[in-house]
N, C-alpha and C positions, 0 to 999 in steps of 0.2 A: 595311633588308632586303637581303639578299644574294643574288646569284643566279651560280653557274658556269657558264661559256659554254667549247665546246670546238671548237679550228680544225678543220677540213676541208682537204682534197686542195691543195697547193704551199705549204703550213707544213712541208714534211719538211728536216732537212737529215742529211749524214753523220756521228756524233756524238751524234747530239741523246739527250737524257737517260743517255750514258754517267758523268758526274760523280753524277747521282744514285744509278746502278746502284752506282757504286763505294764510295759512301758510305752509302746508308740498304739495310737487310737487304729492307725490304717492296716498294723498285722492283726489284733485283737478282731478287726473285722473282715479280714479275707479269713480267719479260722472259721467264725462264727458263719459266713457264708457257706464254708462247708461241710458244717453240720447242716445248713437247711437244705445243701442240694442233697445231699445223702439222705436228711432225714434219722439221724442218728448224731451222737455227739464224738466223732473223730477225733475233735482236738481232746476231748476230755481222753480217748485212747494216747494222744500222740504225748500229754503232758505228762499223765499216770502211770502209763502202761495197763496192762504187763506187757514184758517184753514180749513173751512168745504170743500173742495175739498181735502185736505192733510188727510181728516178723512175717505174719502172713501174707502173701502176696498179695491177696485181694485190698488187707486194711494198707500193706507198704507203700504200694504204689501212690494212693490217693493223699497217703499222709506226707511223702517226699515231695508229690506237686505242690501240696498244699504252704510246709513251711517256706518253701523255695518260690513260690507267688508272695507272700508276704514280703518275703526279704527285699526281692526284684520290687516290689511296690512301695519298698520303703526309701531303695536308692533311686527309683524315680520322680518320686519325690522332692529328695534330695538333690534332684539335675543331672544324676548318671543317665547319659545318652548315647549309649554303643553304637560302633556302625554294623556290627555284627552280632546275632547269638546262636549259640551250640548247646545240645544236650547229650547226654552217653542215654543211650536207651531211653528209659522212662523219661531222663530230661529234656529230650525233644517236644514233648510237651509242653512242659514248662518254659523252653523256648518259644512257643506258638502261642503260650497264654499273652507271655511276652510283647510277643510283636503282633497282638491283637490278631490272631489270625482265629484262635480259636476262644470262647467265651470262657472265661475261670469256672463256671456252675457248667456248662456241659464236659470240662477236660476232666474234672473229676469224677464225675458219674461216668467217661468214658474210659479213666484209666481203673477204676472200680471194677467193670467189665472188663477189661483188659487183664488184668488181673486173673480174675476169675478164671476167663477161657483159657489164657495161659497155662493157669493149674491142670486143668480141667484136659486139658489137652491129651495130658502124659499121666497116667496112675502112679503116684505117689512111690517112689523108689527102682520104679522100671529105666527114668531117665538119671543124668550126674553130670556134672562138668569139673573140668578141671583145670586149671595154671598154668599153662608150661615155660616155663623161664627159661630165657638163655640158649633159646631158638629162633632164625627166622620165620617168617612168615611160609617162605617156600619147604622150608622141612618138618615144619608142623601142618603143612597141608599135605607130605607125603605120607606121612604119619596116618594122617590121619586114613588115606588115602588106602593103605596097605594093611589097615586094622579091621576096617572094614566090615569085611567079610560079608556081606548083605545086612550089615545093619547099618544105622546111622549115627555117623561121627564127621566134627568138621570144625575148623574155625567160627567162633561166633563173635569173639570181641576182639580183635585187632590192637590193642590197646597202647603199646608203646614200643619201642625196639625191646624186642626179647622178653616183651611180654603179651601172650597173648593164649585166651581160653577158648578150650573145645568144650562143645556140647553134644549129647548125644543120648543113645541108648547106654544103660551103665557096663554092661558086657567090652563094649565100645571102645567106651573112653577108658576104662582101663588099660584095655589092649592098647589103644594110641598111647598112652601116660608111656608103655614101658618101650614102643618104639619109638620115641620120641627120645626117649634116652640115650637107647641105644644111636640114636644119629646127633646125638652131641647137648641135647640139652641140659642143664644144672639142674633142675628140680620141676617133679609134677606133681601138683598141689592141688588134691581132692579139694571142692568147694562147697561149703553149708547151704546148696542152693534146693530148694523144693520141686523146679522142672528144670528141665534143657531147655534155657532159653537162648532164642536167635539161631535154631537150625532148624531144619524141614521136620520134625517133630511136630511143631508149633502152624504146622499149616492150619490145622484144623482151627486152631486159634485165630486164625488171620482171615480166614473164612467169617467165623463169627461175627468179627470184629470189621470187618472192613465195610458190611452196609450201613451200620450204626455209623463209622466215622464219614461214608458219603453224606447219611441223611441229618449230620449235626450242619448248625449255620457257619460256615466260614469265612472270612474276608482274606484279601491278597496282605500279607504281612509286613506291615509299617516298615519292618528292618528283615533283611535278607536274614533265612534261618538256614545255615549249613547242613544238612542230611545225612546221617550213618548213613546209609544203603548207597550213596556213591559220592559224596566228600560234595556235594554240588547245593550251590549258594538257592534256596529255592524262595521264589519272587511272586508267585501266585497261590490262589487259594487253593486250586486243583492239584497243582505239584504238592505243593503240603500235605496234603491229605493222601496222595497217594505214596508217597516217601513215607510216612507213618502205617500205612497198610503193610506195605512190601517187609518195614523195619521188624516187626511180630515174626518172621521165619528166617533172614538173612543178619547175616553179620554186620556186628556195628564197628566199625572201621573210623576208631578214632585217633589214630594217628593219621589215617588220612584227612582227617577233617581238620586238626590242628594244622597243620601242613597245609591245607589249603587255606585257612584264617592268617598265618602267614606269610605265604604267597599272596595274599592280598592286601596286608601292609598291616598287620594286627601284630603291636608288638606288646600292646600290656591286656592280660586275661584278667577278669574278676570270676571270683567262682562264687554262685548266688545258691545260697541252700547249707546244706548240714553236711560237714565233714568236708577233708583235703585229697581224696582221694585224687580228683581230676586233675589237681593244683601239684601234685606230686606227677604224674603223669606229662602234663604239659612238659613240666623240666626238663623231661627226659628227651621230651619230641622237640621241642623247642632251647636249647640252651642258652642264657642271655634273655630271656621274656621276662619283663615284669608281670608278677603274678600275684593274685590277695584273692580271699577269699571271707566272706560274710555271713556268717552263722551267729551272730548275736551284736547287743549294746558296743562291746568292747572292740570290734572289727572297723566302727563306724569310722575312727580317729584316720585310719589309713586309707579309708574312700574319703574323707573330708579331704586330704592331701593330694591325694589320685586328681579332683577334681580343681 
């Protein structure tokens, strides 16, 4: 059983998906789509850069749904038919463009906004997240628990055994980085991130965001899309939409979702979009999964196999 998993937020690079654009007709026109739902030339940011405009959250998010919709549309194409898809954050989206649940021209104008309010949420240097390796789950919630102090810190990505990032106010996550230490962790790894994303910060975000995502059009999703917010297979249009509401302030729990992709009989991952981070990750959560990953021309030789 197959399942597509799609990256989220510091997979972006400058370039990414231009060898596709240039070669197959069907990426060159989901880019070009995106410039007209924006109204601006995206791809020309995503092929050119610069970087640090490609690195904003507002332009990242729309640019990672976007090459990672081409990709996905290129192995559909090609007859790749999953019984499942997963995204880390942002890429739950891109699992929903996916399995038809949400329209490609409204996910990008919504991850555009999404974006935005995210920023917009926290003043630029007040919020921080960071890494903590080489902890559980339950001593990185103590952590965080006992850092505290009336401000907010907490698990936001869950991401693989003994890997998993807080977010918070910056005063915060510090404090947590150094009692997190202290209770056995190996290393806590400040992150180049612009807000605290995926903790109670972000509510103000989720507020925003969450009437635009009632009043976009939605259909029940052709293939069951797994959920960060609680590892659960979601089979309607309502569920969907409310799983990506709740996901804007709560932890993305992707070991738990790997975990359940497995428990459900998914033994080979494709990872659709730019960069290996989730494909490294899985490994860890999953050992013995076959795993590939499609980011260009040259990936194609090992889905032609796959298939």
């Amino acid at each position: 059983m197959i399942a597509c998993i799609f990256p989220g937020q510091g997979s972006q690079a400058v370039g990414m998906g231009k060898a596709l654009a240039d070669q197959f007709p069907i990426c060159a026109q989901t880019f070009a789509e995106a410039d007209a739902a924006l109204g601006e030339s995206l791809s020309g940011l995503i092929f050119n850069g610069p970087s640090e405009q490609l690195t904003l959250t507002a332009n990242t998010q729309p640019a990672i749904l976007t090459m990672s919709v081409a990709v996905w549309r290129l192995l559909s194409e090609r007859g790749l038919s999953p019984s499942f898809f997963a995204g880390h954050s942002l890429g739950e989206y891109s699992a929903h463009v996916a399995a038809g649940t949400l329209a490609f021209a409204d996910a990008v104008r919504l991850v555009r906004h999404r974006g935005r309010y995210m920023q917009e949420a926290v003043p630029v240097g007040q919020g921080a997240m960071a890494a903590i390796l080489g902890l559980d789950e339950a001593g990185v919630t103590q952590a965080c628990l006992e850092a505290a102090q009336g401000d907010v810190v907490s698990p936001a990505n869950i991401n693989s055994p003994g890997q998993i990032v807080i977010a918070g106010s910056a005063a915060a996550v510090a404090r947590a980085s150094e009692y997190a230490k202290q209770l056995g962790a190996k290393r806590a790894i400040p992150l180049p991130v612009s807000a605290p994303f995926h903790c109670a910060l972000m509510k103000p975000a989720e507020e925003r965001l969450a009437p635009e995502l009632r009043a976009a059009s939605s259909r029940d999703p052709r293939v069951p899309v797994v959920a960060n917010v609680d590892a659960e297979p979601k089979r309607t249009a309502a569920d969907s939409i409310e799983a990506l509401i709740k996901q804007v302030s709560s932890p993305v729990r992707w070991e738990n979702v790997i975990q359940r992709l497995a428990s459900e009989g998914v033994t080979r991952y494709v990872e659709v979009g730019p960069g290996k981070v989730l494909s490294g990750l899985v490994k860890k959560i999953v050992p013995g999964a076959t795993i590939l990953n499609v980011e260009g021309p040259d990936d194609l030789v090992a889905i032609e196999a796959l298939l």
